[in-house]
PyMOL Python script that loads the backbone (N, CA, C, O; Angstrom):
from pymol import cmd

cmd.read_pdbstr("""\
ATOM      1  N   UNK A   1       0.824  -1.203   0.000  1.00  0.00           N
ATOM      2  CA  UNK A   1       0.000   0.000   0.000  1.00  0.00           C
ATOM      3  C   UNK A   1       0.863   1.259   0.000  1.00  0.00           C
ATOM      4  O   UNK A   1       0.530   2.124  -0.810  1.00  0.00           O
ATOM      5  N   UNK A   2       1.888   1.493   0.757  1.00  0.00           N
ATOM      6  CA  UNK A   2       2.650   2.444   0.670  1.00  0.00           C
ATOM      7  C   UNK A   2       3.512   2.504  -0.704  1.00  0.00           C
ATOM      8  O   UNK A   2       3.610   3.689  -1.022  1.00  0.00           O
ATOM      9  N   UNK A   3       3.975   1.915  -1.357  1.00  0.00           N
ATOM     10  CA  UNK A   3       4.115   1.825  -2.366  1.00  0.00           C
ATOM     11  C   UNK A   3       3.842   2.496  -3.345  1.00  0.00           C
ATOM     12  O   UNK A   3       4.499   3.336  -3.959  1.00  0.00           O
ATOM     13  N   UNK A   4       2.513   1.973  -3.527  1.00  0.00           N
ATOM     14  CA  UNK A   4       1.708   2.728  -4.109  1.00  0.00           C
ATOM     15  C   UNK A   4       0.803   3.967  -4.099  1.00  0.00           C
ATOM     16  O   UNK A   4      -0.176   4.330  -4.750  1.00  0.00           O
ATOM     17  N   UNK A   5       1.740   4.605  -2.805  1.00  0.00           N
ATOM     18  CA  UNK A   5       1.433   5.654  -2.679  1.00  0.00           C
ATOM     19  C   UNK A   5       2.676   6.790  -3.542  1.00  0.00           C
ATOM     20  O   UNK A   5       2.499   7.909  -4.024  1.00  0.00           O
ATOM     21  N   UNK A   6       3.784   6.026  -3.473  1.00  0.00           N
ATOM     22  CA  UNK A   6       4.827   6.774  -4.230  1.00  0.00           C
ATOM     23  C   UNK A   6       5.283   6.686  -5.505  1.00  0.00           C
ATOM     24  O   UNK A   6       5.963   7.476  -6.159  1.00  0.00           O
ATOM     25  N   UNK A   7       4.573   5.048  -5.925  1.00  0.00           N
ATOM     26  CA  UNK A   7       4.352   5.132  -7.588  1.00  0.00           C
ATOM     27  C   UNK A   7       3.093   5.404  -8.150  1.00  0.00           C
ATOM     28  O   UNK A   7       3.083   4.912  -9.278  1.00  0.00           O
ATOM     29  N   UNK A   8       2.112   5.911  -7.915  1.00  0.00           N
ATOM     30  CA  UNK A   8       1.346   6.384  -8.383  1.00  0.00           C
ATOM     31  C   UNK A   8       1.585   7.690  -9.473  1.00  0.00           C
ATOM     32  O   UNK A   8       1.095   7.927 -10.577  1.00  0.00           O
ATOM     33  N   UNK A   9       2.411   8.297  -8.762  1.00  0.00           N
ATOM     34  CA  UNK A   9       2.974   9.176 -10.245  1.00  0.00           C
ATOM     35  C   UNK A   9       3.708   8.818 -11.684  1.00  0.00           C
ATOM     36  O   UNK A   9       3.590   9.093 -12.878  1.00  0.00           O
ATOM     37  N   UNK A  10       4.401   8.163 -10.954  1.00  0.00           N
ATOM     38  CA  UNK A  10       4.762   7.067 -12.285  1.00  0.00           C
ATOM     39  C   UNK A  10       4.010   6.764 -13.427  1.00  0.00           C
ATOM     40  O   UNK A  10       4.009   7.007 -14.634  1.00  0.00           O
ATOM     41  N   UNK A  11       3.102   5.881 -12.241  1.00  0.00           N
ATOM     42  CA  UNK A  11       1.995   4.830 -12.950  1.00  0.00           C
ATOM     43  C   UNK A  11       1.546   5.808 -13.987  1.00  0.00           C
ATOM     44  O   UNK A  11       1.551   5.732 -15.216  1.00  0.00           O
ATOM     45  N   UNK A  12       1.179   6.691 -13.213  1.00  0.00           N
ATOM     46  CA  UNK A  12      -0.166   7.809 -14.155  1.00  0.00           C
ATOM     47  C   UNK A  12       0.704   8.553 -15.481  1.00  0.00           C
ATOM     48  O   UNK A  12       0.058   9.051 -16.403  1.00  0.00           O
ATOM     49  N   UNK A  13       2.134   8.577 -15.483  1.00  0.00           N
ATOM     50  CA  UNK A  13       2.809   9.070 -16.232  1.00  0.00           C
ATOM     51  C   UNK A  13       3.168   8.024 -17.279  1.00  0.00           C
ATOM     52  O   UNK A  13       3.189   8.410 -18.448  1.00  0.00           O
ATOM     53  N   UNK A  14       3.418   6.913 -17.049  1.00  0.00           N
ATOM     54  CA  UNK A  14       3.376   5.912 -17.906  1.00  0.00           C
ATOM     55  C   UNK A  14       2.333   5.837 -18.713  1.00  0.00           C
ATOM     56  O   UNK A  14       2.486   5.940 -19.930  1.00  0.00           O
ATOM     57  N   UNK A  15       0.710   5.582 -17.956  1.00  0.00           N
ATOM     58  CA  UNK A  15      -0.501   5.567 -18.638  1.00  0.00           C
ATOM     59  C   UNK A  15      -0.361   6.706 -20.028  1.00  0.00           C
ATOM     60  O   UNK A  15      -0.461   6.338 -21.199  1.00  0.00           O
ATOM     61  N   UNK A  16      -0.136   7.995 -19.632  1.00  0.00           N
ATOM     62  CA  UNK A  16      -0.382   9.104 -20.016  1.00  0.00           C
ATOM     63  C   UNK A  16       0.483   8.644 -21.170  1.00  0.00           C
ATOM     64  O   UNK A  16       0.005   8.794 -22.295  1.00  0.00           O
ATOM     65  N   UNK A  17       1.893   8.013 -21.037  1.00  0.00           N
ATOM     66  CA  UNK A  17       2.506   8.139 -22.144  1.00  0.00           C
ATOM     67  C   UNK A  17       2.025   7.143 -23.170  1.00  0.00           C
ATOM     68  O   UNK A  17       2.084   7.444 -24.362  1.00  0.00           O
ATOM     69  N   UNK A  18       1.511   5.875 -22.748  1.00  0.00           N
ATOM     70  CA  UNK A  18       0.865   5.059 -23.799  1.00  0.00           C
ATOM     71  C   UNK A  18      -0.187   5.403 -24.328  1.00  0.00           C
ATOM     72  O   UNK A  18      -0.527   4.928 -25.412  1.00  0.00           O
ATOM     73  N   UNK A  19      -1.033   6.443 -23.565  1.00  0.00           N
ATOM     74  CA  UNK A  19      -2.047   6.922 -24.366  1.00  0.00           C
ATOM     75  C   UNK A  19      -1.543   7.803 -25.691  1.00  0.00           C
ATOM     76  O   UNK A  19      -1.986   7.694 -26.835  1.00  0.00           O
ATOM     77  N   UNK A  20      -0.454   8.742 -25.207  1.00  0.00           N
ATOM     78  CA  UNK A  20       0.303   9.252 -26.852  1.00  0.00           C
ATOM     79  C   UNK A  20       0.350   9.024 -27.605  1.00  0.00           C
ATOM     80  O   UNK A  20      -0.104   9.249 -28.727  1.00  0.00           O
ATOM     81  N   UNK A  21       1.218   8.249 -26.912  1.00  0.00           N
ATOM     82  CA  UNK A  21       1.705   7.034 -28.255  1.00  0.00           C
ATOM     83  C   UNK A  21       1.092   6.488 -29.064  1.00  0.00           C
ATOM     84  O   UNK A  21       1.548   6.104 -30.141  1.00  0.00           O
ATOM     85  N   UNK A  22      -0.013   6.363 -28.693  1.00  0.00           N
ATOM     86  CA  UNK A  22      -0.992   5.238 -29.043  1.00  0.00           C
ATOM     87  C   UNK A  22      -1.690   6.307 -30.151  1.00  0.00           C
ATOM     88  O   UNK A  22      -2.003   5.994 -31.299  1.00  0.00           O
ATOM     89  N   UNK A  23      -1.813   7.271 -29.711  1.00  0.00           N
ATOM     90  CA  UNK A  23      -2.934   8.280 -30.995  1.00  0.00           C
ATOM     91  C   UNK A  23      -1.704   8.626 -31.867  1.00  0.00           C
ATOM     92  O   UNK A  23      -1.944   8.518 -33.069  1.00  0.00           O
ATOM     93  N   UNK A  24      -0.510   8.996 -31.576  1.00  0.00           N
ATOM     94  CA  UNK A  24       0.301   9.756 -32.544  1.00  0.00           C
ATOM     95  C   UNK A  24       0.505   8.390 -33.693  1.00  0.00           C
ATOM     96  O   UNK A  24       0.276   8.501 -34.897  1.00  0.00           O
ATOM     97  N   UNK A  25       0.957   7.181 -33.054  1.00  0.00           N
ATOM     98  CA  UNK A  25       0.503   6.079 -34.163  1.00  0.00           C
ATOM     99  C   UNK A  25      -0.746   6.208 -34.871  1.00  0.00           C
ATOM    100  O   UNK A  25      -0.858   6.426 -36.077  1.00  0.00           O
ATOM    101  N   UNK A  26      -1.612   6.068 -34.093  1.00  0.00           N
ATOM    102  CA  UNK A  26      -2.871   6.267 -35.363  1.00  0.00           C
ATOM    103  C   UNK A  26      -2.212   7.183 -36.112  1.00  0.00           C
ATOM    104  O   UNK A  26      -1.541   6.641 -36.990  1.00  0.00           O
ATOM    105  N   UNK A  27      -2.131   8.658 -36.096  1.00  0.00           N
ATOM    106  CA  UNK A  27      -2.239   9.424 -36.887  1.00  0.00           C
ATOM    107  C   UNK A  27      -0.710   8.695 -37.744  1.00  0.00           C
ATOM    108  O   UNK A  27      -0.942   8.411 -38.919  1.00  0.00           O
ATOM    109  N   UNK A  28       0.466   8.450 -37.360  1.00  0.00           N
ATOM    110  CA  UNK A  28       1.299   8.145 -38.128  1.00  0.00           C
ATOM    111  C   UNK A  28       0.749   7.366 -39.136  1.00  0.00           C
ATOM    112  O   UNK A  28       1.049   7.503 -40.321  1.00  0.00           O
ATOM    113  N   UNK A  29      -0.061   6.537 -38.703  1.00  0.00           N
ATOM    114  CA  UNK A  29       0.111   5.273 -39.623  1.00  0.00           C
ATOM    115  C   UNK A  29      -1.723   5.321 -40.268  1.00  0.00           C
ATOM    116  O   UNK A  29      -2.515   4.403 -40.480  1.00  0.00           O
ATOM    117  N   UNK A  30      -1.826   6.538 -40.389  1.00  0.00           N
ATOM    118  CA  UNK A  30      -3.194   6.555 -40.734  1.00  0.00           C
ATOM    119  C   UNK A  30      -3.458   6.601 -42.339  1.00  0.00           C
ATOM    120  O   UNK A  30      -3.034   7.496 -43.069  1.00  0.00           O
ATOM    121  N   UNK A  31      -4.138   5.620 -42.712  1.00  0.00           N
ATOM    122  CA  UNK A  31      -3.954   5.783 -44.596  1.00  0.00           C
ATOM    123  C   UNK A  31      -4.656   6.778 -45.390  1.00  0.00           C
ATOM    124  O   UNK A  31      -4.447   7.080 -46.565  1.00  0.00           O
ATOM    125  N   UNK A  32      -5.521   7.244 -44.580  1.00  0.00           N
ATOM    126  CA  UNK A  32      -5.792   8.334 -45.740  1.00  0.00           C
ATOM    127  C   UNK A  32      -5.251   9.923 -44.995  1.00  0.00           C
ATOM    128  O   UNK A  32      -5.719  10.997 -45.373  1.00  0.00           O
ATOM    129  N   UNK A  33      -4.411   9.826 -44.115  1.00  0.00           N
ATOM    130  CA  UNK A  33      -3.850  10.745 -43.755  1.00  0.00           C
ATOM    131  C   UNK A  33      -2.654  10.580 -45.215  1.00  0.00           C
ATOM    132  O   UNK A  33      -2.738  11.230 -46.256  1.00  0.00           O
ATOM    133  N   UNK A  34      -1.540   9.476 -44.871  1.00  0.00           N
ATOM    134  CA  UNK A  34      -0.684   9.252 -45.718  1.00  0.00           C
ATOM    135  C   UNK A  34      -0.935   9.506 -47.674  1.00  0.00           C
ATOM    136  O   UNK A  34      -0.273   9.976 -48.600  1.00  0.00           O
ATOM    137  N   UNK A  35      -2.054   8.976 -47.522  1.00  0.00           N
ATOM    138  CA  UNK A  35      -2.534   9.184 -49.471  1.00  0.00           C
ATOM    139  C   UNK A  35      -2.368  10.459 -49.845  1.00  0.00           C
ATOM    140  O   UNK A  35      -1.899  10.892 -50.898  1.00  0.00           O
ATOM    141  N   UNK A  36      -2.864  11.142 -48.730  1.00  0.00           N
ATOM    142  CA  UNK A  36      -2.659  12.540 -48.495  1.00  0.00           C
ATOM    143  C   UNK A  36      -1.666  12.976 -48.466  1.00  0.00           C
ATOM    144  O   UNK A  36      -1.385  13.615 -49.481  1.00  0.00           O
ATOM    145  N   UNK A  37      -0.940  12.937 -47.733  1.00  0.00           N
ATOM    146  CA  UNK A  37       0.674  13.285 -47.926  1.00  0.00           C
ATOM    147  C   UNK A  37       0.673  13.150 -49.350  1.00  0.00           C
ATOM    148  O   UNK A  37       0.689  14.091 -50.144  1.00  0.00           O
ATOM    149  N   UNK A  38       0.649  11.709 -49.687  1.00  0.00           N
ATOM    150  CA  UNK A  38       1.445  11.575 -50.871  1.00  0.00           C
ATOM    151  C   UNK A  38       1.062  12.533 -52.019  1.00  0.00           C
ATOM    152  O   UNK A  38       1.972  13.303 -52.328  1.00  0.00           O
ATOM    153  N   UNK A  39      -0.111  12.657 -52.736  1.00  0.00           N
ATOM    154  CA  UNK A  39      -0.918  13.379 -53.088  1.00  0.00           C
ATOM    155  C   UNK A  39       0.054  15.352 -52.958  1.00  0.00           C
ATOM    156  O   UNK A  39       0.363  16.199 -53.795  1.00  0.00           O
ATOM    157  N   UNK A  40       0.173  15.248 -51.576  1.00  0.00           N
ATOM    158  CA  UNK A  40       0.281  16.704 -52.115  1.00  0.00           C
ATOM    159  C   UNK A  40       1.785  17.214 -52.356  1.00  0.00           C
ATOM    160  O   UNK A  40       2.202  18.284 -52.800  1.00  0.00           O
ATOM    161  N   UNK A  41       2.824  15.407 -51.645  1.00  0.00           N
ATOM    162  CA  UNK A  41       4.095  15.126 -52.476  1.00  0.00           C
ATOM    163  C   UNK A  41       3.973  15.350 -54.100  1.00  0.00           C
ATOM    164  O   UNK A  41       4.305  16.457 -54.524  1.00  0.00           O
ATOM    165  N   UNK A  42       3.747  14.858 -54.560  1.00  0.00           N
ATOM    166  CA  UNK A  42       3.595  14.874 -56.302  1.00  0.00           C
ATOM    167  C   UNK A  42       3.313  15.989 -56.695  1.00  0.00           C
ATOM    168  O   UNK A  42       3.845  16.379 -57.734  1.00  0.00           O
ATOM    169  N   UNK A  43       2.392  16.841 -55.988  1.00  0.00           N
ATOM    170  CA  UNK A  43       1.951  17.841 -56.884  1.00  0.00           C
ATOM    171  C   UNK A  43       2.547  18.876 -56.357  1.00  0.00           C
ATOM    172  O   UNK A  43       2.395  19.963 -56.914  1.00  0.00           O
ATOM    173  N   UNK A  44       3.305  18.786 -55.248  1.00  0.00           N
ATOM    174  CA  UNK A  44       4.810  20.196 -55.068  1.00  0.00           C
ATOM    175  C   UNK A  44       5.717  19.591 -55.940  1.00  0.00           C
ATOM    176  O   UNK A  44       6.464  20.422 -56.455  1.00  0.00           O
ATOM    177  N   UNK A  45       5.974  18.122 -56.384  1.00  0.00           N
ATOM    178  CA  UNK A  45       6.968  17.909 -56.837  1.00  0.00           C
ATOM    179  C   UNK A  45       6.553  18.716 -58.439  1.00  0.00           C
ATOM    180  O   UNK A  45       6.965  19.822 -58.791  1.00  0.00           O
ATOM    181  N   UNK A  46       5.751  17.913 -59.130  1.00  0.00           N
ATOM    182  CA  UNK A  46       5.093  18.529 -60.209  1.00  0.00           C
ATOM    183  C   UNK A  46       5.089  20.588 -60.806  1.00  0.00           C
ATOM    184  O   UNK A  46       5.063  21.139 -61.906  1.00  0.00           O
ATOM    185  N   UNK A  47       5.131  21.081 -59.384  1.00  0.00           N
ATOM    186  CA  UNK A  47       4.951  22.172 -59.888  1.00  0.00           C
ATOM    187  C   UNK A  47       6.270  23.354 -59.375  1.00  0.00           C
ATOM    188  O   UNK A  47       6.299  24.575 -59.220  1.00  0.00           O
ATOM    189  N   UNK A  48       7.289  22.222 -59.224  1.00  0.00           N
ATOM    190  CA  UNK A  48       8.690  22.354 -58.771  1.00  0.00           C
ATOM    191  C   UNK A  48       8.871  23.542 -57.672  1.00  0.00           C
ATOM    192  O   UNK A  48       9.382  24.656 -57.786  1.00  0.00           O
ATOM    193  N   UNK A  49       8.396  23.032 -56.811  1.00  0.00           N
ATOM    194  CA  UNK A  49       8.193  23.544 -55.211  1.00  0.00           C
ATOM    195  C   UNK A  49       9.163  22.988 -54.077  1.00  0.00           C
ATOM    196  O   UNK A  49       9.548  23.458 -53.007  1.00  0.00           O
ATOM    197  N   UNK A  50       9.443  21.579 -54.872  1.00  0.00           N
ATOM    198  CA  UNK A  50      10.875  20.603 -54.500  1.00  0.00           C
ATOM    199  C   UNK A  50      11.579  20.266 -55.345  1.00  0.00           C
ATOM    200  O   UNK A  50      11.312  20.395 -56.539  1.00  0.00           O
ATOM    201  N   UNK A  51      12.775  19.692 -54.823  1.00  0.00           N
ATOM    202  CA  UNK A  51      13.908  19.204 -55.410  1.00  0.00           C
ATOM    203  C   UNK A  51      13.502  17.983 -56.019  1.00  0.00           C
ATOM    204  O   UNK A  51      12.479  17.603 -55.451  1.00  0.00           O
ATOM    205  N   UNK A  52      13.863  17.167 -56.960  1.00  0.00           N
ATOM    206  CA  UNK A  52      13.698  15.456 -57.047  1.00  0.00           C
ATOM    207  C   UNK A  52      14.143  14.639 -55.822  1.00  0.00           C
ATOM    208  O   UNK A  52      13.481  13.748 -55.290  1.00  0.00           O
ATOM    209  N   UNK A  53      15.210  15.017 -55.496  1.00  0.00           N
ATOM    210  CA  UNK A  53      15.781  14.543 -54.566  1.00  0.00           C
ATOM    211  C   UNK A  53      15.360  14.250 -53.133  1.00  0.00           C
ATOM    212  O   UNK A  53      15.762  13.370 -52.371  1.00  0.00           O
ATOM    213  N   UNK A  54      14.407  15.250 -52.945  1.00  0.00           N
ATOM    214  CA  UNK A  54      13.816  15.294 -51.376  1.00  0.00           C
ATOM    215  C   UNK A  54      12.057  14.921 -51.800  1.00  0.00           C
ATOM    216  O   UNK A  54      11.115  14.768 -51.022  1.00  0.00           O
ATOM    217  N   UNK A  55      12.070  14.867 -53.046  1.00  0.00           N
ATOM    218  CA  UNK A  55      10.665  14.401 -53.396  1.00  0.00           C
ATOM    219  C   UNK A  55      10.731  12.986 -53.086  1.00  0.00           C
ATOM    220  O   UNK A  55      10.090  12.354 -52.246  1.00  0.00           O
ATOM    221  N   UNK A  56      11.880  12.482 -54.150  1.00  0.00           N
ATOM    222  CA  UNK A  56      11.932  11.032 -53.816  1.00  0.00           C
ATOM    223  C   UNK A  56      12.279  10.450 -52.559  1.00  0.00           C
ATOM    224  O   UNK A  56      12.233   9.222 -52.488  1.00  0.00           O
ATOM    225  N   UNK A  57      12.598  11.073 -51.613  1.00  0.00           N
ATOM    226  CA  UNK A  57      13.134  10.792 -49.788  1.00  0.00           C
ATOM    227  C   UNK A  57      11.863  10.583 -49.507  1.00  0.00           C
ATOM    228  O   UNK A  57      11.343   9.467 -49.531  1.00  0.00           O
ATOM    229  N   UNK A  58      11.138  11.896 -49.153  1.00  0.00           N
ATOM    230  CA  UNK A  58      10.029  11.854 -48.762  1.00  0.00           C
ATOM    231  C   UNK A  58       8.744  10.901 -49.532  1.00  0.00           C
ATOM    232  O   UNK A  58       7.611  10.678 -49.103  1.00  0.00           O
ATOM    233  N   UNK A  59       9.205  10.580 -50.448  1.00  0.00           N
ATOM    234  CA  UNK A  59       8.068   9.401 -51.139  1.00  0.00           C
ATOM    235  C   UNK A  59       8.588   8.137 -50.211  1.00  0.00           C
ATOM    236  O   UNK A  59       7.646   7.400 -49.918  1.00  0.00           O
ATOM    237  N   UNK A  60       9.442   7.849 -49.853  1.00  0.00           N
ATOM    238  CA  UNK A  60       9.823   6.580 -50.166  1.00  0.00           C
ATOM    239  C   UNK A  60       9.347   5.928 -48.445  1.00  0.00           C
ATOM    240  O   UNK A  60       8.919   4.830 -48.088  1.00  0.00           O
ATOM    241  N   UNK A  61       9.777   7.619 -47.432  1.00  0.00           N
ATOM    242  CA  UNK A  61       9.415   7.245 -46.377  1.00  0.00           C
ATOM    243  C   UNK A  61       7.708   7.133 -45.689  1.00  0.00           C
ATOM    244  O   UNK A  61       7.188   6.619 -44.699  1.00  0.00           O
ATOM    245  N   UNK A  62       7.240   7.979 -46.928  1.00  0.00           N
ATOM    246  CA  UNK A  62       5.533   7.693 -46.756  1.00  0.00           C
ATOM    247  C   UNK A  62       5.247   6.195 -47.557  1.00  0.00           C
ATOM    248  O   UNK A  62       4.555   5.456 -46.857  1.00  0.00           O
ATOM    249  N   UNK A  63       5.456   5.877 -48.262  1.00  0.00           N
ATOM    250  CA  UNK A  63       5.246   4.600 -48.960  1.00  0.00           C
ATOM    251  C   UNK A  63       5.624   3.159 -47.993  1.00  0.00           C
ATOM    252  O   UNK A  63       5.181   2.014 -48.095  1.00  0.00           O
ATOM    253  N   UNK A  64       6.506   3.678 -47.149  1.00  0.00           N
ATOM    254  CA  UNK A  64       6.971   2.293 -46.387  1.00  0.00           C
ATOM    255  C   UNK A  64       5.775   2.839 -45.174  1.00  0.00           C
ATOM    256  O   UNK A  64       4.957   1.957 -44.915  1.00  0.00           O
ATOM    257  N   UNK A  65       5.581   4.096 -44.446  1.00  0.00           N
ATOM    258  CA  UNK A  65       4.617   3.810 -43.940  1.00  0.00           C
ATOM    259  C   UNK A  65       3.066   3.331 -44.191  1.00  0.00           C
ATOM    260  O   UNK A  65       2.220   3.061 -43.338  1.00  0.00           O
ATOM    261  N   UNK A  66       2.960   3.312 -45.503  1.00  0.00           N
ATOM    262  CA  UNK A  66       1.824   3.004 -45.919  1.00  0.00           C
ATOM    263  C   UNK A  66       1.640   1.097 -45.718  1.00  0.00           C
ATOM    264  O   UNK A  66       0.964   0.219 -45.181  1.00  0.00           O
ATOM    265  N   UNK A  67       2.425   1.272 -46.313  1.00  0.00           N
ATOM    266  CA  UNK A  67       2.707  -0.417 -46.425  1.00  0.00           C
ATOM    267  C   UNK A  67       2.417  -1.056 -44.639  1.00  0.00           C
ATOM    268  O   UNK A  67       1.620  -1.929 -44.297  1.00  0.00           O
ATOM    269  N   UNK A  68       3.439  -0.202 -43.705  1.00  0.00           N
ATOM    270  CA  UNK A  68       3.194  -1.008 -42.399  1.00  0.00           C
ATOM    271  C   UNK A  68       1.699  -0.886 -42.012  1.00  0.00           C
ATOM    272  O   UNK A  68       1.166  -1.871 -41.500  1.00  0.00           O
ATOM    273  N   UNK A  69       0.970   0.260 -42.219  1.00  0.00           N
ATOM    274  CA  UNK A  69      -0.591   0.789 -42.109  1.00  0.00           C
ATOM    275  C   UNK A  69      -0.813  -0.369 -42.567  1.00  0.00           C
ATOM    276  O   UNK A  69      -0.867  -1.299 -41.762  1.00  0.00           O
ATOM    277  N   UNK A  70      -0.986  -0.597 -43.861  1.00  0.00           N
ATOM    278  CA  UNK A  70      -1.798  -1.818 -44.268  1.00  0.00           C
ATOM    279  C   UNK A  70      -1.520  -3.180 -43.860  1.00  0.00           C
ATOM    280  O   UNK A  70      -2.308  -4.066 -44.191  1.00  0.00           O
ATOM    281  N   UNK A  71      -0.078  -3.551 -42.909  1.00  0.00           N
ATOM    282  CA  UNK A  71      -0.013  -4.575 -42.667  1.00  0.00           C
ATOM    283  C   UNK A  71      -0.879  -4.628 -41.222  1.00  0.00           C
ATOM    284  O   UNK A  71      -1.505  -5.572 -40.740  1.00  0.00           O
ATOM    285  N   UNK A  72      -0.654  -3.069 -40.641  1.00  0.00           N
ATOM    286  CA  UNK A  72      -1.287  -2.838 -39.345  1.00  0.00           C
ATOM    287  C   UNK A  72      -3.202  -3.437 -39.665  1.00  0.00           C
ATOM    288  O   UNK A  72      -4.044  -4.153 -39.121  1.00  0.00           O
ATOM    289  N   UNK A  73      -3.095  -2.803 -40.555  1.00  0.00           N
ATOM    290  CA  UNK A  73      -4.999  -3.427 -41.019  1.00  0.00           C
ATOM    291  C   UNK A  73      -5.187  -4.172 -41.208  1.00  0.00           C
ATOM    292  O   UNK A  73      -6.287  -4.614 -40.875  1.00  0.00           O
ATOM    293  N   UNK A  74      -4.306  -4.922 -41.880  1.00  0.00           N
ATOM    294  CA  UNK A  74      -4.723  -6.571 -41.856  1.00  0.00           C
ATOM    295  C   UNK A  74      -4.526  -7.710 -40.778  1.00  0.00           C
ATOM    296  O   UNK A  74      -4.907  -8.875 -40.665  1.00  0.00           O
ATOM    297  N   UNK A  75      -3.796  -6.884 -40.079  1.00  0.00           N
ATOM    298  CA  UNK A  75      -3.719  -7.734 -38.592  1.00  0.00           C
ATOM    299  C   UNK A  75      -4.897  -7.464 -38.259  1.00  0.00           C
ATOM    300  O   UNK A  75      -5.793  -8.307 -38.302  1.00  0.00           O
ATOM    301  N   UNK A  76      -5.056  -6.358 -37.912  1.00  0.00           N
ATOM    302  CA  UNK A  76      -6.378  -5.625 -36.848  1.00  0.00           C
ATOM    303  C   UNK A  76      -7.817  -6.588 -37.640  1.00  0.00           C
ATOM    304  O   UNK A  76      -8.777  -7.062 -37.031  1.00  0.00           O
ATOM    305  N   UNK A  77      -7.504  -6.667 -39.412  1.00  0.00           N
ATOM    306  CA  UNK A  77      -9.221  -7.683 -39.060  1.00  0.00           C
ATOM    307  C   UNK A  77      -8.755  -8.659 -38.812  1.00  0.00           C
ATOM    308  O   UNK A  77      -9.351  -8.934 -37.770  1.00  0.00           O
ATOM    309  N   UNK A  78      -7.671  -9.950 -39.108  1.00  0.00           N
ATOM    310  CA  UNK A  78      -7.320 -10.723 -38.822  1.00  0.00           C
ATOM    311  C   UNK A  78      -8.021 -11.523 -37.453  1.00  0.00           C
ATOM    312  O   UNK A  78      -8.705 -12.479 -37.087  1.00  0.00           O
ATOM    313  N   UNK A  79      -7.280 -10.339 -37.033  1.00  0.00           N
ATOM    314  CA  UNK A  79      -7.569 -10.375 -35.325  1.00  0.00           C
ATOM    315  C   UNK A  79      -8.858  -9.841 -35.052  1.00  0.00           C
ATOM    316  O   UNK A  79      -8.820  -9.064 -34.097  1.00  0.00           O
ATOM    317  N   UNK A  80     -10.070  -9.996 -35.592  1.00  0.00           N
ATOM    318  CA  UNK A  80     -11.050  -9.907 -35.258  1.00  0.00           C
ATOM    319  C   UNK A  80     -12.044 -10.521 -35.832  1.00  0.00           C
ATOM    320  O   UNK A  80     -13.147 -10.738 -35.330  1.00  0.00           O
ATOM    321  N   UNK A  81     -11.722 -10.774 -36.759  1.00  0.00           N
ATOM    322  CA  UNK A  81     -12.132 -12.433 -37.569  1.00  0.00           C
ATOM    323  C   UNK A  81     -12.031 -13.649 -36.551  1.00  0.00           C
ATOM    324  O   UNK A  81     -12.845 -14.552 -36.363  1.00  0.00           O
ATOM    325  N   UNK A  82     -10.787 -13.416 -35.941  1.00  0.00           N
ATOM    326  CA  UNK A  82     -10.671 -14.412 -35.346  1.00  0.00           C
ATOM    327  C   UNK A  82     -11.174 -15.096 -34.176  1.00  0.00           C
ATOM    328  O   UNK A  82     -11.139 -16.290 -33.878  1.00  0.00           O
ATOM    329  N   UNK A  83     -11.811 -13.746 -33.371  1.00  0.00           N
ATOM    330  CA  UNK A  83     -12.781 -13.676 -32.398  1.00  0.00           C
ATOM    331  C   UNK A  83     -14.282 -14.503 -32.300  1.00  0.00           C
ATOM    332  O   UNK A  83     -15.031 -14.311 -31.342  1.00  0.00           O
TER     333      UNK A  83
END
""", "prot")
cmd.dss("prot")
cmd.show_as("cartoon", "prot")
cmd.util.cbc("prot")
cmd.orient("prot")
């Protein structure tokens, strides 16, 4: 009991941080956030607002997040199919 009188701040700071985490993933790994990105990648690239160079960086690192999104979605029905 005493204990948990002195980790209780902790605790609640931990909570707090998995709750972050937990939304800033959504939004990271959110796909029509990302389409989006990409989308308005191309068309700065297109109307030479960027370099090729940082067009193609930045493609490559939204595209791999896309990919984990969709592996993230296919777990998530997976795993609820499975239920």
């Amino acid at each position: 009991m005493i204990t948990k009188a002195f980790t209780w701040p902790i605790d609640l700071l931990i909570m707090i941080g998995r709750e972050v985490k937990d939304e800033v993933d959504k939004e990271y790994y959110d796909l029509k956030t990302i389409q989006q990105k990409l989308a308005n990648l191309q068309m700065m690239f297109e109307m030479d607002e960027i370099p090729e160079e940082l067009y193609l960086e930045q493609e490559e690192e939204l595209l791999l997040r896309y990919r984990v999104a969709k592996e993230i979605e296919q777990r998530e029905l997976r795993e609820s199919l499975e239920e």
